[in-house]
One Martini backbone bead per residue (centre of mass of N, CA, C, O) as a GRO file, in nm:
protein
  155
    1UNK     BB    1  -0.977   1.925  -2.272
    2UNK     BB    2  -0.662   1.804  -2.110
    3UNK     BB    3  -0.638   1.503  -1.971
    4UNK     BB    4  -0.433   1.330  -1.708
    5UNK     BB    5  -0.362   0.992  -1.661
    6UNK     BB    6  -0.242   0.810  -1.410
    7UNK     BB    7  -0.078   0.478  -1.483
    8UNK     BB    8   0.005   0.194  -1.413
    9UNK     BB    9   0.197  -0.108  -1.509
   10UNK     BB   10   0.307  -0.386  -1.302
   11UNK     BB   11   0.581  -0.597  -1.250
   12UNK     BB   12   0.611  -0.866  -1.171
   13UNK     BB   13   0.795  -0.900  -0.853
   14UNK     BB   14   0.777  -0.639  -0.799
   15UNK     BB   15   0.841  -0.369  -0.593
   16UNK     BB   16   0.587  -0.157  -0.430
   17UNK     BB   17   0.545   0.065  -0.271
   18UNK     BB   18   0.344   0.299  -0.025
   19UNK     BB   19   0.535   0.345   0.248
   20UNK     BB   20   0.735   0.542   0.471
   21UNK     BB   21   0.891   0.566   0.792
   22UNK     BB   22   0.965   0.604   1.152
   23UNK     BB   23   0.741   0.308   1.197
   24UNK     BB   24   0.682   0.251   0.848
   25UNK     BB   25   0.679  -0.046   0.563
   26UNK     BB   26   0.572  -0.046   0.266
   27UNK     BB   27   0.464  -0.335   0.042
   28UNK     BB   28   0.436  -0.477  -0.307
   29UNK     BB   29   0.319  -0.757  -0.462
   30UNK     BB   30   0.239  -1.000  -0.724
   31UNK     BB   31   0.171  -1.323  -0.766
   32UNK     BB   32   0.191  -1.357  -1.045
   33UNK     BB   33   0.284  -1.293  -1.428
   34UNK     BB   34   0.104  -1.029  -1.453
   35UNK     BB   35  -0.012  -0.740  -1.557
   36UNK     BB   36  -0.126  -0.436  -1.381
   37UNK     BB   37  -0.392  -0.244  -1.334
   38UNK     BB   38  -0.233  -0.066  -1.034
   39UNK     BB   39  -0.317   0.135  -0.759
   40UNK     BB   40  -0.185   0.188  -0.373
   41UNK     BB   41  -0.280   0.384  -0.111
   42UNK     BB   42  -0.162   0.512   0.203
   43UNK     BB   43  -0.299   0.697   0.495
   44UNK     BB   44  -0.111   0.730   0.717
   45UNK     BB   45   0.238   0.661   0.750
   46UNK     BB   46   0.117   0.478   1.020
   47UNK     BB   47   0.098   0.326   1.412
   48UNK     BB   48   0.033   0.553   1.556
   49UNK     BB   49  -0.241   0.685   1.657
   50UNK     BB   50  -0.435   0.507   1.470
   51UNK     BB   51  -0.749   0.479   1.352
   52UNK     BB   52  -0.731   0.575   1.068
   53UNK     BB   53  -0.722   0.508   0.718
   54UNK     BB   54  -0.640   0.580   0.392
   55UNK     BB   55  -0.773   0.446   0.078
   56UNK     BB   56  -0.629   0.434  -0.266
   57UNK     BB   57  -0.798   0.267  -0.567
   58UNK     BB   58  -0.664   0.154  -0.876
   59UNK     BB   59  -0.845  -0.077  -1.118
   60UNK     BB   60  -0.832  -0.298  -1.392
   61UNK     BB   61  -0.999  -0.544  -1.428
   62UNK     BB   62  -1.004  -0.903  -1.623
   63UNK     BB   63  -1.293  -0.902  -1.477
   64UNK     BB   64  -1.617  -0.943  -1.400
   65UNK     BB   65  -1.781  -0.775  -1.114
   66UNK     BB   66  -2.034  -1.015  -0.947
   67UNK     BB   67  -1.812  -1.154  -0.791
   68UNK     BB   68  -1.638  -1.099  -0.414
   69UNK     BB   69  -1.404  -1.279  -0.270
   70UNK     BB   70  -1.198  -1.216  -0.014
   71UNK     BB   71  -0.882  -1.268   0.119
   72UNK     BB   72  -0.704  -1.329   0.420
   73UNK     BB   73  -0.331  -1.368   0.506
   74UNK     BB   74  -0.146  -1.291   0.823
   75UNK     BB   75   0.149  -1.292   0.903
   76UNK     BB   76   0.390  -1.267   1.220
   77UNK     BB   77   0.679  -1.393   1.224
   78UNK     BB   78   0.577  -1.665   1.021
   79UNK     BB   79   0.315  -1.647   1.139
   80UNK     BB   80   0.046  -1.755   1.158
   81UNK     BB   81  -0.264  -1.478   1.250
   82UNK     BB   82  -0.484  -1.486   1.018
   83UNK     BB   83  -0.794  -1.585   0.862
   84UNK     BB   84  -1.014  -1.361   0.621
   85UNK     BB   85  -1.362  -1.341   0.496
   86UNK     BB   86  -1.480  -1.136   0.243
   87UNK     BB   87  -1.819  -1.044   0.093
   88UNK     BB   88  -1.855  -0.810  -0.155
   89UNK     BB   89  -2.002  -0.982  -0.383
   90UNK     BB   90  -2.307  -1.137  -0.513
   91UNK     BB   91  -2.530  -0.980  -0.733
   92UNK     BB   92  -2.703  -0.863  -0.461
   93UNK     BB   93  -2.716  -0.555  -0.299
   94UNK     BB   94  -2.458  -0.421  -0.326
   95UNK     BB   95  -2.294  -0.181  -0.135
   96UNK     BB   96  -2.034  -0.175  -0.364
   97UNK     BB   97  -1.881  -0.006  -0.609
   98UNK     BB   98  -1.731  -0.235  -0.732
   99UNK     BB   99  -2.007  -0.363  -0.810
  100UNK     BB  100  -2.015  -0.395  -1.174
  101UNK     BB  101  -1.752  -0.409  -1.295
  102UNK     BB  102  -1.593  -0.416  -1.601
  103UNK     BB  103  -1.392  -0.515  -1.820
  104UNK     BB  104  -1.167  -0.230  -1.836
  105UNK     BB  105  -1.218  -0.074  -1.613
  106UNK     BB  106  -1.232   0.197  -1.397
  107UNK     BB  107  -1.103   0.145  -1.080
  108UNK     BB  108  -1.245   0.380  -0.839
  109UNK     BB  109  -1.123   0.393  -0.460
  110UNK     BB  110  -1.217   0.555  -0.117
  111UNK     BB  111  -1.133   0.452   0.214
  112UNK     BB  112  -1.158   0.260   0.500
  113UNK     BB  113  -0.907   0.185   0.773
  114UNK     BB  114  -0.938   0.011   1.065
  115UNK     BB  115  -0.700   0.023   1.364
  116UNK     BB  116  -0.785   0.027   1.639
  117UNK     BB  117  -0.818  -0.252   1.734
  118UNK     BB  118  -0.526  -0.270   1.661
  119UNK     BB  119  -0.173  -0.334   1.814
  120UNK     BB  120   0.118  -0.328   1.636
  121UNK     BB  121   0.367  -0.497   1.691
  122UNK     BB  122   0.658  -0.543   1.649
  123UNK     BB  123   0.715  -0.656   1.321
  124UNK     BB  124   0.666  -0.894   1.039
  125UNK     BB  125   0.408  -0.855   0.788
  126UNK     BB  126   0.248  -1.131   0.571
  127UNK     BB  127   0.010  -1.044   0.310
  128UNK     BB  128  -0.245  -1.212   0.168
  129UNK     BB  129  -0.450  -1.109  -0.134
  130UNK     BB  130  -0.777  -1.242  -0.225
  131UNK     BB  131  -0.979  -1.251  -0.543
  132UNK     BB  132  -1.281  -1.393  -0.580
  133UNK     BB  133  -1.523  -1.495  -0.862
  134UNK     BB  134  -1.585  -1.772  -0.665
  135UNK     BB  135  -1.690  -1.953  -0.348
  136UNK     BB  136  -1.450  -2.181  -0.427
  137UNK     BB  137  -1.184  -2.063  -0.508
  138UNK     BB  138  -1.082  -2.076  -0.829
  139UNK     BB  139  -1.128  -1.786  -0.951
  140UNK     BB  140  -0.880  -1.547  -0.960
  141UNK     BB  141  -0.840  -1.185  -1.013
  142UNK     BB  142  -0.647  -1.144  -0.723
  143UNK     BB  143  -0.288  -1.101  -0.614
  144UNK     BB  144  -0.147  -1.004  -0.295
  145UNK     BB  145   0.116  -0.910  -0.154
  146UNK     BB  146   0.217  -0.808   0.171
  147UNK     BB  147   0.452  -0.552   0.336
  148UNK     BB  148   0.497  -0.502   0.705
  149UNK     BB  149   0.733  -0.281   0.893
  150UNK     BB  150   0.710  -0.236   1.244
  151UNK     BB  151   0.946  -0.076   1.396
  152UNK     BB  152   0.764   0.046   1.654
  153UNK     BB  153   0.604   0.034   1.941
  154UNK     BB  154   0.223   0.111   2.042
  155UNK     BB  155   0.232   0.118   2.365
   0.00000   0.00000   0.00000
């Protein structure tokens, strides 16, 4: 039987969409100018009363992850407003299905992102996802801007 896999290859510095409604409008770009086998679906496009997003992430990663942190940077109408690590992989005892994938694989994982900690005011958010293959930051395996413009307040 012939299965058919859906796959990008994404143009650095093209901007792709995520998701829009009448609440929220989501898209990315990549930092770098190298093209990547990635694809970020993100569900339900709302801030309206969502407690939990469910996300689902498609990567074909550059090199083998055994050691991976997540680095989060988010501005909020130009304001830093939050940075944020956390080690997702250290290689012992990892409990991310990402932990141990390697170079040209294909990594597909379907996670939940929690919001309800969070009311987003209405405004413009510049989120920058930087993942490093080792904890002194200098080894980049992955770089997105991802931009965020939350149409009408959540109060």
């Amino acid at each position: 039987m012939f299965g058919l896999f859906f796959f990008i290859l994404f143009t650095p510095g093209v901007s792709e969409l995520i998701c829009t409604s009448s609440d929220l409008e989501m898209s990315y770009t990549f930092c770098d100018s190298t093209a990547h086998g990635f694809m970020f679906n993100l569900t339900p496009c709302s801030t309206m009363n969502i407690s939990v997003w469910k996300a689902a992430l498609t990567w074909i990663p550059r090199s083998d992850i055994h050691f991976l942190k997540i680095v989060f940077n988010i501005w909020y109408d130009g304001a830093k407003a939050l940075l944020w690590k956390e080690l997702l992989c250290s290689g012992v005892d990892d409990e991310y299905s990402a932990c141990g994938t390697l170079k040209g694989e294909t990594l597909v994982s379907v996670f939940d992102i929690k919001g309800s900690r969070m009311k987003f005011p209405k405004g413009h958010y510049s989120i920058v996802v930087q993942g490093f293959s080792d904890d002194s930051e200098n080894n980049m395996l992955i770089c997105l801007n991802f931009t965020m413009i939350v149409k009408q307040d959540a109060f």
